[in-house]
C-alpha positions as CSV (number, residue, x, y, z in Angstrom):
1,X,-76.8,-17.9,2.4
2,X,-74.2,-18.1,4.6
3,X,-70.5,-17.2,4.2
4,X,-68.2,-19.9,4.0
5,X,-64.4,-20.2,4.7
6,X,-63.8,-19.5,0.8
7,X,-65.7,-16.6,1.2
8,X,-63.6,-15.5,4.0
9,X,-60.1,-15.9,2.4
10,X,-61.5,-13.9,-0.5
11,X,-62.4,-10.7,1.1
12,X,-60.2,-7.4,1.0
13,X,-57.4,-7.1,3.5
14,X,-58.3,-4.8,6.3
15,X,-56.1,-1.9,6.0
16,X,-53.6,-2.8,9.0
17,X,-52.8,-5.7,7.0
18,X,-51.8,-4.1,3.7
19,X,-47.6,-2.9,4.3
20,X,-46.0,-1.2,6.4
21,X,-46.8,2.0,8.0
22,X,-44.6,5.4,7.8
23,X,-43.6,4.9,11.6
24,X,-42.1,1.2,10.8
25,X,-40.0,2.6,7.5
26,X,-38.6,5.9,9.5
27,X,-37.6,3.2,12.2
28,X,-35.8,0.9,9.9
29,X,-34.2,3.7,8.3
30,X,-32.9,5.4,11.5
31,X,-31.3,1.8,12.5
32,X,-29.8,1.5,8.9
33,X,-28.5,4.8,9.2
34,X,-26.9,3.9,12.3
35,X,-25.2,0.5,11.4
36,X,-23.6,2.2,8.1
37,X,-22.5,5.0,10.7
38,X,-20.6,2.8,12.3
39,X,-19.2,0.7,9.6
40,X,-17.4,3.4,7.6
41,X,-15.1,4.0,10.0
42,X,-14.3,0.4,10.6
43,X,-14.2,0.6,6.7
44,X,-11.4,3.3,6.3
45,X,-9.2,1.6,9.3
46,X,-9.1,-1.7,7.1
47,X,-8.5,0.2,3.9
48,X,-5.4,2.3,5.3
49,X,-4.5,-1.2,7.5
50,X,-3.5,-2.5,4.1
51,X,-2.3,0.3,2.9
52,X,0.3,0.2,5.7
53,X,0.5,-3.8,5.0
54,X,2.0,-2.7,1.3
55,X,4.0,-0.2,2.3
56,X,6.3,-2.3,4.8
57,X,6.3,-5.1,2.0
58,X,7.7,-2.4,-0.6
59,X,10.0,-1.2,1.8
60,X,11.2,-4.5,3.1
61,X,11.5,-5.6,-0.6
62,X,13.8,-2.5,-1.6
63,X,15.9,-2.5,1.0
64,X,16.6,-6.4,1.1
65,X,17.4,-5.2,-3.2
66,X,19.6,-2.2,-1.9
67,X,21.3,-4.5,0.5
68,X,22.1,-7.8,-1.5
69,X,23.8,-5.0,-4.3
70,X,25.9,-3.9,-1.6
71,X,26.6,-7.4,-0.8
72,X,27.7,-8.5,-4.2
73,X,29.6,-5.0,-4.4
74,X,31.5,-6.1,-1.2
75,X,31.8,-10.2,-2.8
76,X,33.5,-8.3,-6.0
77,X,30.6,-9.6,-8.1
78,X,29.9,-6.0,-9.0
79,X,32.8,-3.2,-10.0
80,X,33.0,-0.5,-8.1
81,X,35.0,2.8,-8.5
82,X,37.4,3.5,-5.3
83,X,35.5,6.8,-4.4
84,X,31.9,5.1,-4.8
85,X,30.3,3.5,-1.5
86,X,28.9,0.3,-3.3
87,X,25.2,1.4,-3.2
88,X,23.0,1.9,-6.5
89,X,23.1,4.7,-8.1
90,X,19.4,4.7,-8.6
91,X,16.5,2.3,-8.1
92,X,16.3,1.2,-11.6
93,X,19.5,-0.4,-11.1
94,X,18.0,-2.9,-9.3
95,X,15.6,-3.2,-11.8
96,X,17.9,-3.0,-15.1
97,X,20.3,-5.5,-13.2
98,X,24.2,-4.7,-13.9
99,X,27.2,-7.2,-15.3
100,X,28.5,-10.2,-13.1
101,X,31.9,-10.0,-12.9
102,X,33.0,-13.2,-11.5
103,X,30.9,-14.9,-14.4
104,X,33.1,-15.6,-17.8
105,X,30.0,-15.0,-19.9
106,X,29.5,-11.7,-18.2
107,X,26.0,-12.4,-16.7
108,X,24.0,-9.9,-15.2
109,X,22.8,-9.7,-11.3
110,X,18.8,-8.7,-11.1
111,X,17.7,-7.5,-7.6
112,X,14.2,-6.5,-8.2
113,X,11.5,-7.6,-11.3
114,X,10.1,-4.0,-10.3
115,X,10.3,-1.3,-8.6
116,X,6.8,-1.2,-5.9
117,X,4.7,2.2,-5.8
118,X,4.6,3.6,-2.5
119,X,1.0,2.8,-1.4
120,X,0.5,6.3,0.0
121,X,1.2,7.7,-3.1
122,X,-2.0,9.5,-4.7
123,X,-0.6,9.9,-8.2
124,X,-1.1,7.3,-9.9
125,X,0.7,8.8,-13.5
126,X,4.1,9.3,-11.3
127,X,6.9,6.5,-11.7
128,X,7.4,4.1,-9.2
129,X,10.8,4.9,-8.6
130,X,10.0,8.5,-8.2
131,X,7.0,7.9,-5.3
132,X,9.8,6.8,-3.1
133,X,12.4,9.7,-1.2
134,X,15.9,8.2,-1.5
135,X,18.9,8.6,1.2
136,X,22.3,8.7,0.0
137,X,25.2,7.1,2.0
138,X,26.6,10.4,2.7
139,X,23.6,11.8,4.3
140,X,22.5,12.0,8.2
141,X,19.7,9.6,9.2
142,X,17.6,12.7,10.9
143,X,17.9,14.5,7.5
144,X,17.5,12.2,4.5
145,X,18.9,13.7,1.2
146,X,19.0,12.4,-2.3
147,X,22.9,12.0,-3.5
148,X,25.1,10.1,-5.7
149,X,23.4,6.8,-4.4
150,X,20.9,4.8,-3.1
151,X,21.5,3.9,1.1
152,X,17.6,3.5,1.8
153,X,14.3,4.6,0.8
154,X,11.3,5.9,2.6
155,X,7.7,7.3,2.1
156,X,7.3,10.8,1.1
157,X,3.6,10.7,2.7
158,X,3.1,13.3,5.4
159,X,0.6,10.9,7.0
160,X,1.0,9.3,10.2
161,X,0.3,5.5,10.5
162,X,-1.8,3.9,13.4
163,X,0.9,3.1,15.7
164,X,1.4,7.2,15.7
165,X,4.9,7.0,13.8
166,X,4.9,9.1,10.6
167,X,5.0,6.8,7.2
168,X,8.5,9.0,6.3
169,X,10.1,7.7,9.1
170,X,9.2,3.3,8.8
C-alpha cells in the first residue's frame, strides 16, 4: 500500500520542526536584555520628571497661601501686632485658617485645605509641614533660616533637578 496525504500529516515532526533551538532563545534574550537596558533609564527620568512636576505645584500652592495671608494682613482682614511683619507664623496657619475681622460674625480666612509633602521627601511618617525648610522675613535670601514667621518655603532635598539648579533653591 501506498502512503497517502493522511498518512503524511500524521507522521512525527522532524526534529528541526519541534521549538526553538538554544541559539534562537540566547538571541532573544540578549535583545530583551537590551531593550529593558535602555528603558530604565527613560524610566527613572519620567519618575523624577514628576517628581519635579509636584514639587513646583506644592511650592506654587504655598507661596500663593503665604502671599494672599500677607494680603489680607495688609487689607486689615487679619490683626496684626505692630512688631510682627504680616506673615504666618507657621504653615498650619494656613491650614487652621484665622478670624476675619472685617466680618461681624467673626468668620475665619482659609488659605490652604492642606499643607503638600515635599515630593523629594523620603519619609513618609514626617508631617507635611515639617518636609518643607521655612524662611523667616528677617532672614537673607542666600541663607534661609527659620524665625518668628513664615516669608517662603523651599525643598530641603540635596538633589539637583534636571535643569542643573538644586531642588533647595526653586
Amino acid at each position: 500500500m501506498g502512503t497517502t496525504a493522511l498518512d503524511s500529516r500524521l507522521a512525527p515532526p522532524k526534529r528541526s520542526e519541534l521549538g526553538f533551538t538554544l541559539i534562537e532563545l540566547v538571541v532573544v534574550l540578549a535583545i530583551l536584555g537590551t531593550l529593558a537596558a535602555m528603558a530604565l533609564p527613560v524610566t527613572e527620568l519620567v519618575a523624577k520628571r514628576a517628581k519635579e512636576q509636584d514639587l513646583r505645584a506644592a511650592l506654587r500652592e504655598m507661596r500663593t497661601a503665604i502671599d494672599r495671608y500677607k494680603d489680607a494682613v495688609d487689607e486689615g482682614r487679619i490683626q496684626r501686632a505692630a512688631n510682627e511683619s504680616g506673615y504666618p507664623k507657621t504653615l498650619q496657619v494656613l491650614v487652621d485658617g484665622v478670624p476675619d475681622m472685617t466680618r461681624p460674625g467673626r468668620d475665619r480666612i482659609y488659605f490652604l485645605r492642606r499643607i503638600p509633602r515635599d515630593p523629594f521627601q523620603p519619609d513618609p511618617t514626617v508631617p507635611a509641614a515639617a518636609t518643607w525648610g521655612k524662611r523667616s522675613y528677617a532672614s537673607p535670601p542666600d541663607e534661609p533660616k527659620e524665625g518668628a514667621d513664615v516669608f517662603d518655603v523651599f525643598s530641603r532635598s540635596a538633589d539637583v533637578g534636571l535643569n542643573g539648579v538644586p531642588y533647595r533653591e526653586w
